[in-house]
C-alpha positions as CSV (number, residue, x, y, z in Angstrom):
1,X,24.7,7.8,-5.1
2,X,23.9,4.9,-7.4
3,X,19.8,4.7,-8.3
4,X,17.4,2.4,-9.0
5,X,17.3,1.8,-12.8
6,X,13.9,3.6,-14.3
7,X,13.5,5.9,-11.6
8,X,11.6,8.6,-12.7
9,X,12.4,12.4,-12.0
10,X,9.1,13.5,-9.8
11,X,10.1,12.4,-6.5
12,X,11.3,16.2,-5.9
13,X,8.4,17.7,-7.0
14,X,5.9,15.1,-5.4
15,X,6.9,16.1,-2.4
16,X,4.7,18.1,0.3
17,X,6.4,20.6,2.4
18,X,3.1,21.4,4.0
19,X,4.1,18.8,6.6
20,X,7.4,20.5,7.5
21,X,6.4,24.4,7.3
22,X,3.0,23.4,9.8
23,X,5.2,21.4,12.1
24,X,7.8,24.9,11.7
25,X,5.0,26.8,12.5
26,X,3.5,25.4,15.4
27,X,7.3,25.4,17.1
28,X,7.6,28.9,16.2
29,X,4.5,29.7,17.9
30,X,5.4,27.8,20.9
31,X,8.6,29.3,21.1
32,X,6.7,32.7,20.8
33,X,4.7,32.6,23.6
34,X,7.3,31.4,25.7
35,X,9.5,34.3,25.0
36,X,6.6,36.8,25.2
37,X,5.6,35.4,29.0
38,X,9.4,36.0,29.5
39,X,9.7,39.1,28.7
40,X,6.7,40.2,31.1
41,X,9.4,39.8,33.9
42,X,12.3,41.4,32.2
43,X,14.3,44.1,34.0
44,X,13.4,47.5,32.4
45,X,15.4,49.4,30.5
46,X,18.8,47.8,27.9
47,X,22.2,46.7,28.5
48,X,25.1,49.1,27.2
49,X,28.4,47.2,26.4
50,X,31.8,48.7,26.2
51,X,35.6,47.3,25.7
52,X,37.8,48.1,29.3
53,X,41.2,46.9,29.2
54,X,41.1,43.2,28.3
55,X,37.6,42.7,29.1
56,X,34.4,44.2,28.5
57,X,32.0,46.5,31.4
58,X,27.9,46.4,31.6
59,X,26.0,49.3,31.7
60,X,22.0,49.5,32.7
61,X,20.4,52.0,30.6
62,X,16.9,53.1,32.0
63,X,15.9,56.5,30.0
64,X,15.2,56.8,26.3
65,X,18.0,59.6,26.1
66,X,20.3,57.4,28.6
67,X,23.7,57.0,26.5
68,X,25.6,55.9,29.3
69,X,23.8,54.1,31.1
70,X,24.8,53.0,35.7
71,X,27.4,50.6,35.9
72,X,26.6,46.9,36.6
73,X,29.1,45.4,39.1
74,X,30.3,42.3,39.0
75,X,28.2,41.0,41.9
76,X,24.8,42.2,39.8
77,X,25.7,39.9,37.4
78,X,22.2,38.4,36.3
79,X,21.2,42.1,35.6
80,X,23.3,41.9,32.7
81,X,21.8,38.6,31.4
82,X,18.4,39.4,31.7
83,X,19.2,42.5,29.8
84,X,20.7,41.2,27.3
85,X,17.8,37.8,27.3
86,X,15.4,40.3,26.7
87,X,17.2,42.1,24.0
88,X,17.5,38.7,22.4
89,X,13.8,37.4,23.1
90,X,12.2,40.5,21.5
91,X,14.2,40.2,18.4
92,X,13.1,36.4,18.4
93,X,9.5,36.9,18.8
94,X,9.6,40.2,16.0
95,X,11.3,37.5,13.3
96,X,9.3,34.5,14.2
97,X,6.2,36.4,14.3
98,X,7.0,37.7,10.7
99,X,8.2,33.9,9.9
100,X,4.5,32.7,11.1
101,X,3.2,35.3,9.1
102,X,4.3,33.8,5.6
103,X,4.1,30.8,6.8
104,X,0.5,31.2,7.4
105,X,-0.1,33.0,4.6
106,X,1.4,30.1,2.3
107,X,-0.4,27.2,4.0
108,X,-3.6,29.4,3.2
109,X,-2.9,30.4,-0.3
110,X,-1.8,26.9,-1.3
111,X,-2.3,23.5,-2.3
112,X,0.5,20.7,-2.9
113,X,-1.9,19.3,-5.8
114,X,-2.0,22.9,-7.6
115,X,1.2,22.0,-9.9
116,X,-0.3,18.5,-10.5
117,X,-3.8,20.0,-11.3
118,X,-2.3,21.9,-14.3
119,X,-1.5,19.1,-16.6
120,X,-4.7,16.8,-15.2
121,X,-7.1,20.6,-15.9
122,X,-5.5,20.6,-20.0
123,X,-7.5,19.4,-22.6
124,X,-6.4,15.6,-23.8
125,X,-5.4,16.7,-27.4
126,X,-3.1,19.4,-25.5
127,X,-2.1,17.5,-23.1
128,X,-0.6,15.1,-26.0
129,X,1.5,18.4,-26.9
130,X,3.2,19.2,-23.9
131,X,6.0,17.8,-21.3
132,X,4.7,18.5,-17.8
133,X,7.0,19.0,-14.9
134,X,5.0,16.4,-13.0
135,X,3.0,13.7,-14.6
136,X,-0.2,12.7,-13.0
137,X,-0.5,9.9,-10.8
138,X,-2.5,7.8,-13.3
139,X,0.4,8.3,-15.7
140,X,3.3,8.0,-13.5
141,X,2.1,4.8,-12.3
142,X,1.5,2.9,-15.7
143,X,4.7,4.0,-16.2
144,X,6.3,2.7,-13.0
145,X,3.8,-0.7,-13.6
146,X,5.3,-0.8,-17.4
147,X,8.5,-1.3,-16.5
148,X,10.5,-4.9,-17.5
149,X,13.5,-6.4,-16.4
150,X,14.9,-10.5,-16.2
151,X,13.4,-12.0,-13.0
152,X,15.6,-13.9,-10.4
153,X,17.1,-16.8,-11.3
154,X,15.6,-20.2,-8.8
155,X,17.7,-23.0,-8.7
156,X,16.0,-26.3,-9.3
157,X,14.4,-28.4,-6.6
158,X,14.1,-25.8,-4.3
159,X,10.3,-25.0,-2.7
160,X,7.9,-23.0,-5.1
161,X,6.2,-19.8,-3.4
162,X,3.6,-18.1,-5.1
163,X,1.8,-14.6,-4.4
164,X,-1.4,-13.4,-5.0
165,X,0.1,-11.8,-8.3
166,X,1.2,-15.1,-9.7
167,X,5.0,-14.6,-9.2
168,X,7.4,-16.9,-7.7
169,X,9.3,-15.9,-4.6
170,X,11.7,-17.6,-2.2
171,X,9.9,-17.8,1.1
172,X,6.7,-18.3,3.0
173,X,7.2,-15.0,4.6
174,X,8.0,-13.1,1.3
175,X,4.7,-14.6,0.3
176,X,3.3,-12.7,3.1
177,X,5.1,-9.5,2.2
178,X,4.1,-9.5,-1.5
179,X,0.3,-10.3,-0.3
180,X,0.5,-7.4,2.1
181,X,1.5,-4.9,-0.3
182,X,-0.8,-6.4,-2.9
183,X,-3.5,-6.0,-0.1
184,X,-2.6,-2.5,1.0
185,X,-2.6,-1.2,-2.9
186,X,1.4,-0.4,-3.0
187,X,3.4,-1.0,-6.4
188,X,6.3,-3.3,-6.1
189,X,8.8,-4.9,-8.1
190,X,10.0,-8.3,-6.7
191,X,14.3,-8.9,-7.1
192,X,14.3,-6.0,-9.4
193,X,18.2,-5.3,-10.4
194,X,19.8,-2.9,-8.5
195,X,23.3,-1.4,-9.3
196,X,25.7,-0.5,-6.0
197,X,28.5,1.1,-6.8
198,X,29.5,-1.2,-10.0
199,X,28.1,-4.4,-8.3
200,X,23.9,-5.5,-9.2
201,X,22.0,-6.7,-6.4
202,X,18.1,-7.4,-6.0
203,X,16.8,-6.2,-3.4
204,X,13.2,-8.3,-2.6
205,X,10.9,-5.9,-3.0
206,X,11.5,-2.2,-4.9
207,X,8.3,-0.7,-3.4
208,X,6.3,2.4,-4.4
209,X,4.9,5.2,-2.1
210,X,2.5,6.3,-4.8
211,X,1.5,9.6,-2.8
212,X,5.1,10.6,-2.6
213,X,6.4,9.2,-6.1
214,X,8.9,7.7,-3.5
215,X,10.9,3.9,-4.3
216,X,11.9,2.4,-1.0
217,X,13.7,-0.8,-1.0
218,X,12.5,-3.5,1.1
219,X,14.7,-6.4,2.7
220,X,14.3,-9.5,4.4
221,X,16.7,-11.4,6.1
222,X,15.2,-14.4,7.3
223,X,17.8,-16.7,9.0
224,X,19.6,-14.3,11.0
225,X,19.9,-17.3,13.5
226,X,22.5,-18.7,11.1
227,X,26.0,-16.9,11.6
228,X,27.5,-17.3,8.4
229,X,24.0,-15.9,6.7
230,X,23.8,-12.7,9.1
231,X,27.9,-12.3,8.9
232,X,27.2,-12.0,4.8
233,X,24.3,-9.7,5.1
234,X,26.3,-7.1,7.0
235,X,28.1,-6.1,4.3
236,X,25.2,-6.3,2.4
237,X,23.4,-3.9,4.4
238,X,26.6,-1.5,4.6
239,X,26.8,-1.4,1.0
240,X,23.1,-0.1,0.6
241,X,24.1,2.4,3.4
242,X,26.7,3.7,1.8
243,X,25.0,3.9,-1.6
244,X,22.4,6.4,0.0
245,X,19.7,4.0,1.1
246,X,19.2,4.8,4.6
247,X,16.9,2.6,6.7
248,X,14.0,4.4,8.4
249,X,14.3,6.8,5.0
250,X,14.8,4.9,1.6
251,X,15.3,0.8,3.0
252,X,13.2,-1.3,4.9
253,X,14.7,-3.9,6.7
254,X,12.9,-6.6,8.7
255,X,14.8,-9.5,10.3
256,X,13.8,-13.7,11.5
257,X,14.8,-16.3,13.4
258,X,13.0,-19.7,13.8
259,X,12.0,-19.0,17.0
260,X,11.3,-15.3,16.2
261,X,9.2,-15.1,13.2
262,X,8.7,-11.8,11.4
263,X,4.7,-10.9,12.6
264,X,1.5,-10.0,9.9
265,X,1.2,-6.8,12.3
266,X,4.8,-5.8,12.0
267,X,4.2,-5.8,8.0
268,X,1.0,-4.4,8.4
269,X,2.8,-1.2,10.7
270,X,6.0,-1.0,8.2
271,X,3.4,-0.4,5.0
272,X,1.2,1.7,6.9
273,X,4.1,3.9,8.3
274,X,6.4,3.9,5.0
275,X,4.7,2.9,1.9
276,X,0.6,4.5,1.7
């Protein structure tokens, strides 16, 4: 998968799994209580199995010292699965319990900005004599800021935009975009060069989830009402896709017509749900 050039190496270790193991716990302990109101109505006793001929017979063992077990006929079918339900609901709830259990136990034990807290804790004089496996934020982000590359090239006579950061831009609405982000605190690099496969593009905005050390590319295509535009820009899309930026993941995409302008609140609800 090709990257971003300067992408740093914490995205990995930025990450949160607190998220995932609460959302794992609370389906485990729905799941639990499900199977334990389940097994309240079981039928007593097991279910014995045992090869006959080219099939396979069901026997309902009742006693403790029951090796045998009373045959279950054909016609006493759902016996059998409720038997053998229960055998498998009790062996769920014993493993998910002891899944909740460490689950719990890490959530409480925890915190995802321990690591961090390591290098931000040292002295500065150490600090200046050791490589931490995660930078802090303050550093990661002059870091990201510090990077340089060529800007875009404009043609001449063609409208001036300019954002709230002084740069030059292409569109009214990418004036919008930049101002939003600049508004909403998030990092971005405008046309920042981009290698797919062994071809540079730039993208119009590289942004920067700071909390998750995350780069997601954002793209506007703004005159999808022209068929010769939007015909280019599907292979333009397909090639991010198939260079691992995913949309909904990794790439933001946002589309216009000129009777369907792309909306403050939409940018405003793609930052908020992607970017801080």
């Amino acid at each position: 998968m090709s990257k971003i050039k300067g992408i740093g190496g914490d995205e990995d270790w930025a990450k949160d799994v607190r998220p995932a193991l609460e959302e794992r716990f609370q389906l485990l302990e729905s799941e639990v209580r499900k199977r334990n109101s389940a097994l309240k109505s079981a039928p007593e006793g097991t279910l014995r199995v045992i090869k006959h001929g080219n099939g396979y017979q069901f026997y309902h063992r009742t006693e403790p010292g029951d090796t045998s077990g009373k045959y279950i006929k054909k016609q006493n079918i759902k016996l059998a699965q409720g038997l053998a339900q229960k055998a498998y609901d009790k062996k769920f709830v014993e493993l998910a319990s002891k899944e909740m259990l460490l689950i719990g136990k890490y959530l409480k034990e925890t915190a995802p900005e321990d690591i961090k807290h390591i290098y931000n804790n040292m002295h500065e004089h150490k600090k200046l004599l050791v490589h931490p496996v995660m930078q802090d934020d303050d550093t990661f982000l002059i870091q990201w800021k510090s990077v340089t590359y060529e800007p875009g090239f404009f043609k001449e006579g063609i409208p001036t935009y300019i954002t709230a950061n002084g740069e030059r831009v292409r569109s009214k609405i990418e004036v919008n975009i930049a101002n939003m982000l600049e508004f909403y605190g998030v990092p971005y690099r405008y046309e920042y060069p981009l290698m797919l496969g062994n071809k540079e593009k730039r993208p119009d905005f590289v942004c920067l989830n700071v909390s998750k050390r995350k780069e997601i590319i954002w793209e506007h295509f703004g005159m999808m009402d022209y068929a010769e535009y939007a015909i280019s820009n599907v292979a333009k899309i397909n090639a991010y896709m198939e260079n691992g930026y995913i949309p909904g993941d990794n790439l933001i995409m946002t589309f216009e017509t000129a009777e369907n302008p792309l909306s403050t609140i939409l940018i405003r609800e793609l930052i908020e749900s992607y970017l801080v």
